[in-house]
C-alpha positions in Angstrom: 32.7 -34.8 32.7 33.3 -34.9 36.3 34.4 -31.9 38.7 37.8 -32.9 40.3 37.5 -29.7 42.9 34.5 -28.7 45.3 31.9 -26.5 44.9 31.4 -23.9 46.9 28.6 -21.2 47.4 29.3 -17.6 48.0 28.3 -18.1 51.8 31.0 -20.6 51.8 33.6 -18.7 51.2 32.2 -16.3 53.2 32.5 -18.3 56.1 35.6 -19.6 55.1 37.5 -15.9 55.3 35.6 -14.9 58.3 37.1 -18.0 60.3 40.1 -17.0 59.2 39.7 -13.3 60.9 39.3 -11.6 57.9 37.0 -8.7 58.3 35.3 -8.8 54.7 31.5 -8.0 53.6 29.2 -10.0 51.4 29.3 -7.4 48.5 33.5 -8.0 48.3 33.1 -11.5 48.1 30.3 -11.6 45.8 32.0 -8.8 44.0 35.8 -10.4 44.4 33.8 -14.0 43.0 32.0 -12.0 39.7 36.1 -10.6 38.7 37.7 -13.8 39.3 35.3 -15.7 36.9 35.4 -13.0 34.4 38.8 -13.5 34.0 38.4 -17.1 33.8 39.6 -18.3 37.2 36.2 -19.9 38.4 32.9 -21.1 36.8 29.4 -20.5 38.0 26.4 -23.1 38.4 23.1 -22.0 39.4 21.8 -18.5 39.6 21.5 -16.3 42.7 21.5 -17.5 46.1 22.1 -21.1 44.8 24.9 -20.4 42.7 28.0 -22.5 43.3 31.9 -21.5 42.3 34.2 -23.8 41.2 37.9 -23.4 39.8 37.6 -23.5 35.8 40.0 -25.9 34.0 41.7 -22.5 32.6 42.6 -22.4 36.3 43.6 -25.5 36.7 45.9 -25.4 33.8 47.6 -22.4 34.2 48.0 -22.2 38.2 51.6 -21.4 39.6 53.3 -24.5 40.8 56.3 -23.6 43.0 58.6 -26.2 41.5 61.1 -26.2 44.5 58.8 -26.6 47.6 56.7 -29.6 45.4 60.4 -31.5 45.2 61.4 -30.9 48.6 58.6 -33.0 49.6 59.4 -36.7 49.8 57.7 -38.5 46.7 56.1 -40.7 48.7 54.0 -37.6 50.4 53.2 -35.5 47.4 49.6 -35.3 46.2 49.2 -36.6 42.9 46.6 -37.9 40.5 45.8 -41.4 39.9 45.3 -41.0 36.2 46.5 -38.5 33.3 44.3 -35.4 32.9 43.1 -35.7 29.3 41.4 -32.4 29.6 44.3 -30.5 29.9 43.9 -30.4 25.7 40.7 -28.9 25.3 41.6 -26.1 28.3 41.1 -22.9 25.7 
């Protein structure tokens, strides 16, 4: 089954929220990463320093859409998927 969303290692994001100018340490993000896949936001591969997060299909599936802003964008410009999701049915 293939992984429509990047991986990303806890460096990453890391990296990620410091460009950004936030002033956060490892142990939040590490800690902020272990409580979002608990509650079944993210999934884990690897172990340790090589572990990688990605969002889960639980995620995926039950992510808020703002219905408004995705019609006010000209149909020709939204982001769509080329094919239907079939996994969508075996989320839970």
């Amino acid at each position: 089954m293939e992984k429509e969303n990047k991986a990303s290692a806890m460096s990453d994001v890391l990296d990620f929220l410091q460009k950004k100018d936030a002033i956060v340490s490892r142990m939040t993000v590490n800690r902020d990463l272990r409580e979002l896949k608990s509650r079944g936001y993210l999934e884990e591969e690897g172990v340790g320093r090589g572990a990688v997060y990605f969002l889960s299909k639980n995620y995926q599936a039950t992510r808020f859409l703002d219905i408004e802003a995705y019609f006010k964008i000209d149909s020709d410009k939204r982001q769509i998927k080329k094919r239907f999701n079939f996994d969508v049915f075996f989320v839970f």
